[in-house]
N, C-alpha and C positions, 0 to 999 in steps of 0.2 A: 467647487471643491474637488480636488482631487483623488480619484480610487486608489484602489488597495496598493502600496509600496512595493513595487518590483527592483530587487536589486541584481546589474548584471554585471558578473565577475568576469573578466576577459582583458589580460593583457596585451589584444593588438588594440590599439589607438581608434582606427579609422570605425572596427568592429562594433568595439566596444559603443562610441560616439552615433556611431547610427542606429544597434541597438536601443541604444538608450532615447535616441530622439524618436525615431519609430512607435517605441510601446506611448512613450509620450504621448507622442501624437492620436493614442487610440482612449486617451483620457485615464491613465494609467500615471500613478508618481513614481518615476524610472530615475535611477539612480546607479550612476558605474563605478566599480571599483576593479584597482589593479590588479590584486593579487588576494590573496586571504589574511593577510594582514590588516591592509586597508576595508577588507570585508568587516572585520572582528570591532576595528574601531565603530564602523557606521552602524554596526549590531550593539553596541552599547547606549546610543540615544535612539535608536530609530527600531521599530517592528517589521520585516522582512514579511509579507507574505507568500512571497516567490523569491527563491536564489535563483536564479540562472546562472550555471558553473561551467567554465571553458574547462575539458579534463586535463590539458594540458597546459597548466603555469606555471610560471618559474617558482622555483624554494618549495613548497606544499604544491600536490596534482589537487585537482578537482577529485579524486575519489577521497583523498584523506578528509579535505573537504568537506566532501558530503559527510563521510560519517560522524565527524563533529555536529554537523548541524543536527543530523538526525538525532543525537544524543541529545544535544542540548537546546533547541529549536523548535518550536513547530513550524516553520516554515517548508511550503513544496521545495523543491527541488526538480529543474531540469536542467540534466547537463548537455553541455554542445560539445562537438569533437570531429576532427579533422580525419578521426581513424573510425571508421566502420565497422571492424570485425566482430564477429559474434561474439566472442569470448569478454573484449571493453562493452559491449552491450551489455552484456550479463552481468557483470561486474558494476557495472554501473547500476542497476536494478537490484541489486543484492546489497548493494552499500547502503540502497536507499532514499535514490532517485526514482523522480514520480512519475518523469517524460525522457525521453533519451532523445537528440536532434544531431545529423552530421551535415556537418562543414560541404561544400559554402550552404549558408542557414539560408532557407527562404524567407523574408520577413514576416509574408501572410503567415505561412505554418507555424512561426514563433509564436502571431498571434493568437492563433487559433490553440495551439497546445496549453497556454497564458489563460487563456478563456475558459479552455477545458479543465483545467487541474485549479482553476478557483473553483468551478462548480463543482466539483470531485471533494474538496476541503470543506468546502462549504454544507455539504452534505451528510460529511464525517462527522461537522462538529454540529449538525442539528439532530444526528442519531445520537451522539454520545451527552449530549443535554438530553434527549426525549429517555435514554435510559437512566439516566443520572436520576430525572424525574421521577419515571416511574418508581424506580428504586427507593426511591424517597416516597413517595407515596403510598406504598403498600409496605414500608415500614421495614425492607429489606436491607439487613446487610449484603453489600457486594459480594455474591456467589452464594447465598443461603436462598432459599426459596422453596415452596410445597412443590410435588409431585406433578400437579395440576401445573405446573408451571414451567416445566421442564419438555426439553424437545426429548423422543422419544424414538429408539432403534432397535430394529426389530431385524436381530442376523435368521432367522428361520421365512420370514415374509420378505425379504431385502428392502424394508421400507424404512422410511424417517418420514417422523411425525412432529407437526408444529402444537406448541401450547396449545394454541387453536382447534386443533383435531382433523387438519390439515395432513394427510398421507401422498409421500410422493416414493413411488417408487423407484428403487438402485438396480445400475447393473452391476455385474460383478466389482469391476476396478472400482466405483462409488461406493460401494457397502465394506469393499476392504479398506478405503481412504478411511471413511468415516469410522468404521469399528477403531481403525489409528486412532484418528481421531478423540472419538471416545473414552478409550484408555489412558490417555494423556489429563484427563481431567484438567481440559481447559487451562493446561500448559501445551505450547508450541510443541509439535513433531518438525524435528529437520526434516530436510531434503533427503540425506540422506535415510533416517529412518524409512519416509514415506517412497523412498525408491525399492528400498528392500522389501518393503510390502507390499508393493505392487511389484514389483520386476524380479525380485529377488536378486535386486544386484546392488551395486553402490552407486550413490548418484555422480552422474557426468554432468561438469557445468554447462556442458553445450548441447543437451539434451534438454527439451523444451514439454515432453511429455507430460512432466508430472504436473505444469501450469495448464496441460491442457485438459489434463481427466480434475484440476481441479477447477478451470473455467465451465465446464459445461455444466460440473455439479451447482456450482452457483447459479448460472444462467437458470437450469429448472428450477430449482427453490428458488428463487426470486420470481422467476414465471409463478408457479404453485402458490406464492404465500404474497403476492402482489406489492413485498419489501425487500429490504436490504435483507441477506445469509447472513446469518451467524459465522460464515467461514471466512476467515481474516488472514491478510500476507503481513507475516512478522517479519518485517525486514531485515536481512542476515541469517534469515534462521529457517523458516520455513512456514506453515500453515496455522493456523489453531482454530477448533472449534470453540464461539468463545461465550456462548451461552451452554447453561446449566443443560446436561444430556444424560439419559440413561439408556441404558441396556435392555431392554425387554425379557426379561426368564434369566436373565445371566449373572442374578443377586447384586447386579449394580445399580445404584441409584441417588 
């Protein structure tokens, strides 16, 4: 039986053909298409769990691309690209791609990326069931829940607290992210927002900062609480905290 359906979009011929023979070969159902036209048809009978998008094809780019997909897809997304520069990286990543690869592609690393962003998916959609669950179990509407249930921030101790009773301690830029955070009531802070909070300036696309005072806050709380962060990349948009949080003394809750 054939594994999960990787479709790869690439209008050079030879590219395309060995892409597709290659993931094959790694016991993958690989499937090419020319352009995004011929993508949309094979997305009408067929479930995509990987797009592989060339950013540069004729009629529609691979970024227009991706963001169709994102809207209307669950399918990963990694695009390949001939042009390296920071700014189509970021762009690519903001539209909504899961992996970014440049030209000439090494095949092992396609594989590897392929490998890595099914178990990434796969993860997603076993936390979004295990809450789905929970949720249903204790009889909750999506976003209602008791106090006891809620993570918990505390701007005078600079701590966040898990339901658990879990305390991990912030530094400055992590207690100002998260107070964002917080306020937002589990709607997305931009980029922009979350720069002016921390920098006090307006966000620059080719400024990598704000992923990175928001990677290390995940890393600890994932360290701390031995799971997945409640901190989520809204693709286009920016961050959100996306379980139920309060304020400590700050009358929110």
């Amino acid at each position: 039986m054939a594994g999960p359906t990787i479709v790869v979009v690439e209008d050079e011929n030879s590219l395309r053909s060995d892409m597709v023979e290659y993931l094959s070969s790694c016991g993958f159902d690989a499937i090419g298409a020319r352009d995004g036209t011929e993508l949309d048809r094979l997305l009408q009978t067929r479930t995509a769990a990987i797009v592989i998008l060339d950013v540069n094809l004729p009629d529609e780019d691979g970024f227009k691309i991706a963001a169709r997909l994102r809207d209307h897809h669950g399918a990963g997304i990694i695009m390949v690209t001939a042009r390296s520069s920071t700014v189509d990286r970021i762009v690519g990543l903001e539209i909504g791609a899961d992996a970014y690869l440049v030209k000439p592609v090494e095949l092992r690393e396609l594989e590897a990326q392929v490998k890595s962003l099914l178990r990434r998916l796969s993860e997603r959609a076993a936390e979004s069931a295990a809450q789905s669950a929970n949720g249903a179990a204790s009889g909750e509407a999506p976003g209602d829940g008791a106090d006891e249930a809620r993570w918990s921030l505390d701007p005078t101790e600079w701590s966040l607290t898990n339901p658990a009773g879990i305390r991990i301690g912030l530094t400055s830029m992590e207690m100002k992210l998260t107070s964002l955070l917080a306020a937002q009531a589990r709607k997305p802070a931009t980029r922009d927002q979350i720069s002016q909070a921390l920098y006090n300036r307006r966000w620059n696309p080719e400024d990598r900062s704000i992923d990175t005072v928001v990677g290390r806050l995940r890393h600890k709380v994932e360290g701390a609480i031995g799971g997945p962060a409640p901190l989520k990349s809204v693709h286009g948009v920016g961050y959100v905290f996306s379980a139920p949080i309060r304020v400590v003394g700050a009358g929110q809750g």
